[in-house]
N, C-alpha and C positions, 0 to 999 in steps of 0.2 A: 776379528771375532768380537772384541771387545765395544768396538760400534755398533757392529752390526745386535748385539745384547740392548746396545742403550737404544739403538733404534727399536725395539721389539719393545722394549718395554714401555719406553715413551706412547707408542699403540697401544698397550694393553693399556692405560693408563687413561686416555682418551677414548675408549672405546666404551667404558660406562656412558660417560658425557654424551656420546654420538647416539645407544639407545636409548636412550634417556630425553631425547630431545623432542619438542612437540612438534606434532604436524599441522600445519591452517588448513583453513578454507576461507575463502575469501565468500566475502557478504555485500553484496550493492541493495542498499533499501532508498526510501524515500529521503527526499531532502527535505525534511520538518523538523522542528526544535520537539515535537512529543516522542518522533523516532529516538531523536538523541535523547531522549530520559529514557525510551524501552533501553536504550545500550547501554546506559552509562552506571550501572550494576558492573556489565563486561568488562568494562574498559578499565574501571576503579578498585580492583580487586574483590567485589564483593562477591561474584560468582566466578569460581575456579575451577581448571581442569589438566589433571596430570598427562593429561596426553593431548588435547586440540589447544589451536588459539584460534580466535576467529577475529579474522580481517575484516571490519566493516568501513561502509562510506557511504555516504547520502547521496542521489542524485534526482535530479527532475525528472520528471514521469515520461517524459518523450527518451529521453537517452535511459532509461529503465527497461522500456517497450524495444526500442530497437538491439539495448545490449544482449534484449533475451538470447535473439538470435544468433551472436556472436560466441557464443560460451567463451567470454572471457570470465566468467565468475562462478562460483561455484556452486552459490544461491544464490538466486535472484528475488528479492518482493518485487512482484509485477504483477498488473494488471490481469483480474478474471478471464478477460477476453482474450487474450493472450495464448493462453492454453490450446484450446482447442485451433487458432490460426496457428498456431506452432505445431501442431499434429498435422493442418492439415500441407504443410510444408516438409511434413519429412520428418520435424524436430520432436523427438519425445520428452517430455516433461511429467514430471512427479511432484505433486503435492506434498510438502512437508507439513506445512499446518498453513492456518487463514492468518491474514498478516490484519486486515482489515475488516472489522463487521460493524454494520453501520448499527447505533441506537435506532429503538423506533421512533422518535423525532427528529434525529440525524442532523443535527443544528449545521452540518458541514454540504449538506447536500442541496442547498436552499439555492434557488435563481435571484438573484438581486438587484434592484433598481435604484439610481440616486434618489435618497429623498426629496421631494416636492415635485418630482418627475411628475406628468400625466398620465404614466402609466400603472393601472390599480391591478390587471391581473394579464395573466399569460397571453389572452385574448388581445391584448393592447398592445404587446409587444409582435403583434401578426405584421410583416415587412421590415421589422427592428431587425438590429443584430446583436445576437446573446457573445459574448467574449466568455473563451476559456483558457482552461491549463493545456489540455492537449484531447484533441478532438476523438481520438483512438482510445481513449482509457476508461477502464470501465466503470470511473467515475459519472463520466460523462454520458457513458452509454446509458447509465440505470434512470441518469437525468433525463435523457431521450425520451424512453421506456418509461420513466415516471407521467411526463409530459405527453407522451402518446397517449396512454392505456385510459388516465384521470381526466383530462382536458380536451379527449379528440382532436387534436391538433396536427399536424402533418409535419413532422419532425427529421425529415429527408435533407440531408446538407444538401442536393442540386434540387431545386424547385418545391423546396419545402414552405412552409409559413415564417419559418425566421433566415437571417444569414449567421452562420455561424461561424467565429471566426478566431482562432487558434494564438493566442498570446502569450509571450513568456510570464510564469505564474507573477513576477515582480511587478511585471507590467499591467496587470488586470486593475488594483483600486483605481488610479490614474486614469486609465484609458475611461474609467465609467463616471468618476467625478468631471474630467473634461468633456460630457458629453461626446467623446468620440465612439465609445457604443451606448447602447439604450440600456443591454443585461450585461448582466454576468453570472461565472460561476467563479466561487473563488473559494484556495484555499483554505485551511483549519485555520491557519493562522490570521488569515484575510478576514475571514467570515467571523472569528472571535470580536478582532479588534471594530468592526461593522458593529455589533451588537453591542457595545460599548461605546461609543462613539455615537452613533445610532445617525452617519452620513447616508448608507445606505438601508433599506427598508428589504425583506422575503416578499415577495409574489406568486412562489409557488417554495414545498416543502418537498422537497420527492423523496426524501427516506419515508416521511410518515406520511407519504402518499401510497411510497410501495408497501410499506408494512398492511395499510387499510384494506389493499387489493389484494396481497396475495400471502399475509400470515405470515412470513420471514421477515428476519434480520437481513437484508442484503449484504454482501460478502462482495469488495472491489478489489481485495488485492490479496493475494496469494503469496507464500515464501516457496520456490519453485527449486528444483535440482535436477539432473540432467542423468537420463537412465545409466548412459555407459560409466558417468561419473559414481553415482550411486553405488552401484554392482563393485566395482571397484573397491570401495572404502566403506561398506554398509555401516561399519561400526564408529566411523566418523561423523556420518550422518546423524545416527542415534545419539553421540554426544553433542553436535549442535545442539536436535530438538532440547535436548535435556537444558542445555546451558541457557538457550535464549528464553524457556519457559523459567527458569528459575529467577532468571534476568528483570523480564516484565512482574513475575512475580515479586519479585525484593522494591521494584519502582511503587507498585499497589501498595504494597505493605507499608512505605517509607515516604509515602509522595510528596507530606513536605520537606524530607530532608532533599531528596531529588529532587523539587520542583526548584527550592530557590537556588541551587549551586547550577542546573541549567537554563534557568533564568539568566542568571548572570552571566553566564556563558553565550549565552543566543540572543541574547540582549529584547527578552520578553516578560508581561506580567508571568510572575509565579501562581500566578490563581486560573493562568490558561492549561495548563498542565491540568489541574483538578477537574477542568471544565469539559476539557475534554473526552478525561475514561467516564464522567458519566454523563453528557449528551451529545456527543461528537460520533466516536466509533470507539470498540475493541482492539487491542491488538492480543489476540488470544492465545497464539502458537499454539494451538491446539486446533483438532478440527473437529467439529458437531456435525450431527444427523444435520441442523438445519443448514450450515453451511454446504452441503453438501446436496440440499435441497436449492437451496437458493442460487449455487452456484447452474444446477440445468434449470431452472427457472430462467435466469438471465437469458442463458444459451438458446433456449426455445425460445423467449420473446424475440432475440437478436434474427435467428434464420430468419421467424416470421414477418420479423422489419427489413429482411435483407442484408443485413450486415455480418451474416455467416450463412459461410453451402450447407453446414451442415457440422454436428458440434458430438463427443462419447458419452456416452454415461461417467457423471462427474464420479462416481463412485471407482470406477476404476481409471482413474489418475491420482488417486490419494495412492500414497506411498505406504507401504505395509506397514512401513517403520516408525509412521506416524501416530502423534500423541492423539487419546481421543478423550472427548470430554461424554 
């Protein structure tokens, strides 16, 4: 009897501890050193929560695209386009807020050429091959669609006017400084140190191409979660949005103290950080009317180019529970 007391009470004793204990969700975002300052609020104590922790990790935009599908994770930032190839597979997905919204000069979205190249505009690069990060993303797609809509140009990967041709993000400056392609698109971090350096030169600007043509911020990436998952844990949901907005919030408010501690950490200028929230993109965790415009604006240029059968009203894939601006 006397064990069997110490055993009981030993549970009672642990059984604070075990309610008490938090629950995660795991987070796969971009692999960018600006990601790692939206987190690094999370990660450093400055935003806290008595009930979640949230598991994040960076990855490249191709194993983003395909993890959608996998629900190994529990929020995804992935790709615009995404969404609706995911509906139309079966997969439902929910809008938690906009992970990406591009400025209306979008210094990240720019086609680039080596300096002293012969080539002056898009026109020149007709039989060239543009190098990217990943041919599916809807980075890429809005470049398409910026390229299409502004320049007339035939922007079709099979028998289009350029070849276009799919590189791991690392390998994009290289491939364009050795002349091994003509363009490219390249990363924030790519296209920062470009502009600085000043090896390669823009030819085409397609955030402020799309903003000229159609009055939106364009929206490339989404923070996404998984209906049955949702329904499940609603109130877990609602403490991510809360945490991650607080997060990017405290980076805004604090940016040089964040900028040089993940500088030194990712081993980049501290002055890329600043450059980025104000002519790169947002990362808002929140969602706007315009995003939510801009996101079937995509969808509708994409059928029309062919690159979707057919896409929902963006409005109802935002998730109930999401933050709105």
């Amino acid at each position: 009897m006397k064990r069997i007391s110490l055993v009981v009470a030993a549970f009672a004793l642990a059984a604070p501890l075990a309610a008490g204990a938090k629950e995660k969700l795991t987070y796969a975002y971009l692999q960018d050193p600006v990601l790692e300052a939206v987190m690094w609020p999370l990660r450093n104590g400055k935003v806290t929560s008595d009930k979640l922790e949230i598991d994040g990790k960076g990855y490249q935009i191709p194993v983003l695209i395909q993890g959608t599908a996998t629900k190994q994770w529990d929020v995804v930032m992935t790709a615009v386009m995404s969404v609706p190839r995911a509906k139309e597979m079966g997969l439902e997905l929910r809008v938690l807020s906009t992970a990406l919204r591009y400025h209306k000069s979008g210094d990240g979205a720019h086609v680039w050429v080596k300096k002293g190249s012969p080539y002056k505009s898009i026109a020149d690069l007709k039989g060239k091959t543009i190098a990217t990060y990943g041919l599916q993303s809807t980075g890429v797609t809005l470049v398409r669609l910026a390229l299409w809509k502004k320049y007339g140009v035939n922007v079709q990967f099979e028998n289009g006017d350029f070849k276009w041709q799919q590189l791991p993000a690392p390998a994009l400056p290289g491939a364009l400084a050795t002349d091994k392609v003509e363009g490219a698109t390249l990363i924030h971090s790519q296209a920062y140190q470009a502009s600085k350096s000043g090896d390669f030169v823009p030819i085409a600007r397609t955030a402020e191409d799309m903003f000229e043509l159609f009055k939106l911020r364009m929206v490339s990436a989404v923070n996404v979660g998984y209906v049955e998952k949702i329904a499940a844990k609603p109130e877990l949901y609602k403490e991510f949005n809360r945490m991650l907005k607080a997060s990017i919030d405290y980076t805004l408010k604090n940016i040089a103290e964040v900028s040089d501690i993940v500088a030194k950490e990712t081993k980049n200028d501290p002055a890329y950080f600043k450059a980025w929230f104000e002519q790169y993109s947002d990362f808002p965790a929140v969602v706007s009317q315009n995003d939510i415009d801009a996101m079937n604006k995509v969808w509708a240029l994409s059928k029309e180019l062919g690159i979707l059968k057919d896409f929902p009203d963006a409005k109802t894939m935002i998730w109930e529970g999401a933050l709105r601006e």
